[in-house]
C-alpha positions as CSV (number, residue, x, y, z in Angstrom):
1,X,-14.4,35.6,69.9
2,X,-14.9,33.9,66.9
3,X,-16.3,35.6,63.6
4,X,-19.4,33.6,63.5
5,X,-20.2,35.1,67.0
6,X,-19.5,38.1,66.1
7,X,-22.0,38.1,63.5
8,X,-24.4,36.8,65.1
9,X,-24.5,39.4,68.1
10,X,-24.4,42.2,65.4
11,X,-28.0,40.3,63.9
12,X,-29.4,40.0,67.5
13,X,-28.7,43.7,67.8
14,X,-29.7,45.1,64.5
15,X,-33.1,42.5,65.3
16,X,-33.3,43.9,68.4
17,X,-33.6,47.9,67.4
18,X,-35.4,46.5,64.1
19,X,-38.4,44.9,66.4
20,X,-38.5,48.8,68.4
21,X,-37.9,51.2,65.5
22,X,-40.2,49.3,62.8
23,X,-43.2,48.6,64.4
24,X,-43.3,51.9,66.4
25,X,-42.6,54.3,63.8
26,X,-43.3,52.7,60.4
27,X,-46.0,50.1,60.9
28,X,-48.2,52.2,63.8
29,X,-51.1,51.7,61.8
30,X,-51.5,48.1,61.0
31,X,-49.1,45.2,60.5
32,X,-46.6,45.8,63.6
33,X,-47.8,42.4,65.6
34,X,-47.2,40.3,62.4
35,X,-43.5,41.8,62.1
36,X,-42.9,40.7,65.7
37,X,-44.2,37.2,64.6
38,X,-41.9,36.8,61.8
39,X,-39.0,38.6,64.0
40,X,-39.6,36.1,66.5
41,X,-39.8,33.2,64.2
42,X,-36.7,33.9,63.1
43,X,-34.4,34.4,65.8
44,X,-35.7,30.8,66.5
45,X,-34.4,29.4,63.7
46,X,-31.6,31.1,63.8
47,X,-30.9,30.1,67.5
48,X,-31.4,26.2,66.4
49,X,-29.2,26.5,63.7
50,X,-26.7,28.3,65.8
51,X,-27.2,25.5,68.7
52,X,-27.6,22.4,67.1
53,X,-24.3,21.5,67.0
54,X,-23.6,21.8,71.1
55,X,-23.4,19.2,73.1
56,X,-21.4,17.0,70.1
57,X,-18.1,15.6,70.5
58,X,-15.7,16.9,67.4
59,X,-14.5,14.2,65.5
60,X,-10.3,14.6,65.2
61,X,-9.3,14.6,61.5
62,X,-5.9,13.0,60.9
């Protein structure tokens, strides 16, 4: 597995228990759905960043 993998599973997981334990025990009173918006918002960024690359031929350096 390569590092930058590595990392990035250890973000989705911290994001992940982040998006239960936040909103359920520190935002119960208001602001809990806009946390899930900016959560959301960026794991999608960080999903196209991650991604944007696939697909692409490497070029050979020589």
């Amino acid at each position: 597995m390569v590092e930058k993998e590595r990392y990035l599973i250890v973000l989705a997981l911290g994001l992940a228990l982040c998006n239960l334990i936040v909103p359920y025990c520190f935002l119960r009173e208001s602001g809990s759905f806009l946390f899930w918006i900016l959560t959301t918002l960026f794991m999608i960024v960080a999903g196209t960043a991650y991604t944007k690359n696939w697909g692409r031929k490497k070029e050979k350096i020589s």
